[in-house]
Phi, psi and omega in degrees: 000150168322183171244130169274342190307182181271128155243142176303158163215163192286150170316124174304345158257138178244145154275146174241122196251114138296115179301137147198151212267144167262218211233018152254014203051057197237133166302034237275146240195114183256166126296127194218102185302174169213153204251175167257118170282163211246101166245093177305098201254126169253122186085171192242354184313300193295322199268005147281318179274009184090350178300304165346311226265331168277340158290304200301327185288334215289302198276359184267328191294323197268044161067011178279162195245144178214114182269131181250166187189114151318141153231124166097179178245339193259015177246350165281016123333283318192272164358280298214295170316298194305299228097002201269019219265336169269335171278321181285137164259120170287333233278336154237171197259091179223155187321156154309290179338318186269000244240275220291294166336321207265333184292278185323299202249058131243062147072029183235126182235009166249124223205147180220098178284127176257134195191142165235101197268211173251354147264140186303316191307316182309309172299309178302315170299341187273302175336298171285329165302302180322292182300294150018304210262307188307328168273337184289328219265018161113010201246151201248101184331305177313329181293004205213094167317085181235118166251152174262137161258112178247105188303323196290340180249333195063058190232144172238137205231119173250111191271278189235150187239122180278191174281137198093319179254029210273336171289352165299292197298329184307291174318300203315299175321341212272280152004321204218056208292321209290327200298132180269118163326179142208164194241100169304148171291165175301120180287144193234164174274099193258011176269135178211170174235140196203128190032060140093037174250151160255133205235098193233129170266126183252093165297142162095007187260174198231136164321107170109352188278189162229167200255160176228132178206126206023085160079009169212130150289146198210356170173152186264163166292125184272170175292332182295324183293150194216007165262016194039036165220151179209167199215130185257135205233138170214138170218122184047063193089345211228128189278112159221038161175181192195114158272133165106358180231184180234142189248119172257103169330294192279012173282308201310319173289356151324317187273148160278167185315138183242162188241107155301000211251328282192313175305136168297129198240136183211160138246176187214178114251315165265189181224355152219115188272347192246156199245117176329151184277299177209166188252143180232130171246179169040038160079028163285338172253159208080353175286163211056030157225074170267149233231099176321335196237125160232208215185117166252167171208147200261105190271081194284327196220180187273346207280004207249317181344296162305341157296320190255307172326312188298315159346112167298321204277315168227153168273126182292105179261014180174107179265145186219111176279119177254088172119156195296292188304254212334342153315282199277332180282323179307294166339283153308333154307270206322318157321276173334308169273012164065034190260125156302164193227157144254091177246135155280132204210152151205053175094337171292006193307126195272023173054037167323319184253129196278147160090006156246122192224304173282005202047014206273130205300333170287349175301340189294335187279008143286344172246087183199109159326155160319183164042018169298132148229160153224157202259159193231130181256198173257174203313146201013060146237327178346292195295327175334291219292310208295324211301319181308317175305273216315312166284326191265346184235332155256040187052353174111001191252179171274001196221168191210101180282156197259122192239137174099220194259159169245023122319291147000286179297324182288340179283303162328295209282308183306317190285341192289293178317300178319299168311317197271325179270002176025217169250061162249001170300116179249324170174165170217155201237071188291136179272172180298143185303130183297141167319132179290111176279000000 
């Protein structure tokens, strides 16, 4: 895996010698500048179908040099599975947009997206968005080569080309033959503001799907829609309508004050349409960095998860989950790093994760580390209760250092939770015991 630290790296331009024969059979030797490219991986689709991995042999064989980066969280599963975690850098959780920023300014100005959405709109829409967000945030796009590889059409979407590089692109087309250009329209603005309303159009949804914005579902797609746009309404921070849609009310106290214009916004019915070539479970990945000090910590949502695993200073040994999604998808992680689960559930899933649909407490035991449980409440308290974890066993923080074994503290933690859902406790559901270490 990466460093996140700071490193040197080689001039972004390099030479490349090209053999070509004259009309003496005399050997010649060219110079050929070359730029190193930026490969943005969006999503866990491409990097479930092999696509990632076969643009990186494809574009390393023909001698380009490549720093690859995850833009987003929901493809580092996905990463992880393939083995590809030494090519991709996971290790931060940053935006495309902030992707695309950190590249520039280590010098690489040529950035190449990879991505399979599930539609040519969605993908167009992923493009624009990326850029959109990359220019508010002040930096100036003409500094920047950005092509799209779009899997799902088999389209190479040349978004902005700078001066200079068109012999780049020229190699890329060549390279990537299969692919049809496509020249994008002209980016449009789907953000707007009106009598003190926020107004944001989401293009590319589908009926029944759900809209997402960081990490919280907040509302379905209705079935009545049929133009693949729906539009998220806010005043003073705050979602107060979904035109083409249902705004699902208690996911909203979940969010802090939101900036529409700014936000990351996706729709779905799943958050991986696609299934990994193989799965590494039971902490296999991350071993060998053990940590003196360990620690729970308690998640209404995934966007913080991966963050804390990462944290040098202690290991996260026992996670307590708030709500049906953030349960199984928390889950599905951890399984990989062999971290125990707590999840409080009470029945609401908004099926984010396949293989969760009815919410019904045995669906769960496919995403549940060894030594798990999950508790099941009665019908709207899951947030009631975490508040109660939350004040009486994490002081009110998000985090808990762990002091003794943490068996021990997890038997604690677990009976404490128990105590604390009184009866508002509907049943509960334990995974296979964890292996005697």
């Amino acid at each position: 895996m990466f460093s996140s630290n700071a490193r040197a790296y080689e001039p972004v331009r390099r030479s490349r010698e090209i053999k070509l024969f004259s009309k003496t059979d005399r050997v010649i030797f060219i110079t050929n500048p070359m730029t190193r490219l930026g490969l943005l991986v969006h999503g866990p689709e491409a990097v479930d179908e092999g696509e990632v991995e076969r643009a990186v042999e494809t574009l390393k064989g023909h001698g380009f040099e490549l720093e690859a980066a995850l833009g987003g969280i929901t493809g580092k599963t996905a990463v992880i599975d393939a083995g590809l975690q030494h090519e991709i850098d996971i290790t931060r959780d940053l935006r495309p947009s902030e992707v695309l920023g950190d590249f520039l300014s280590r010098g690489i100005d040529f950035v190449i997206l990879v991505n399979h959405a599930k539609t040519e709109e969605s993908g167009l829409r992923l493009g624009e968005g990326i850029l959109g967000n990359f220019a508010r945030t002040g930096r100036r796009p003409e500094a920047l080569s950005f092509v799209q590889l779009e899997y799902c059409n088999q389209r190479c979407i040349r978004w902005l080309l700078k001066p200079g590089d068109m012999d780049v692109y020229r190699e890329l087309r060549e390279l990537f033959s299969a692919f049809t250009e496509l020249v994008p329209p002209k980016p449009e603005s789907h953000y707007r503001r009106s009598a003190g309303l926020e107004y944001r159009e989401i293009q590319g949804v589908q009926p029944g799907e759900k809209i997402v914005l960081d990490g919280v579902i907040i509302g379905t797609v209705s079935p009545e829609c049929r133009n693949s746009c729906v539009t998220l309404i806010a005043k003073e921070g705050k979602l107060v309508g979904l035109e083409g849609g249902v705004l699902i009310e208690h996911n909203l106290a979940k969010l802090p004050p939101v900036d529409l214009e700014k936000e990351l916004i996706k729709s779905a019915c799943v958050i991986r349409r696609t299934a990994p070539k193989r799965v590494e479970y039971e902490g296999t990945f991350g071993k060998g960095k053990e940590k003196r000090k360990k620690k729970a910590c308690i998640l209404y949502t995934v966007e913080k998860l991966f963050p804390k695993l990462e944290e040098p200073d202690a290991a996260v040994a026992i996670v307590v989950t708030v709500g049906d999604d953030t349960t199984s998808i928390a889950g599905d992680i951890l399984k990989r790093f062999g971290v125990r689960l707590i999840g409080l559930t009470d029945g609401d899933a908004d099926g984010l994760i396949m293989g969760i649909e009815r919410g019904d407490l045995e669906e769960y035991t496919n995403f549940l580390p060894k030594g798990s449980m999950i508790i099941r409440l009665q019908p709207e308290t899951d947030d009631m209760i975490g508040e109660r974890v939350k004040a009486a066993i994490f002081n009110g923080r998000d985090e808990l250092e762990l002091s003794g074994e943490v068996d021990q503290q997890f038997e604690m933690i677990k009976r404490r939770i128990l105590e604390l859902a009184g009866e508002k406790l509907v049943g509960v559901l334990c995974s296979e015991p964890r292996d005697t270490e």
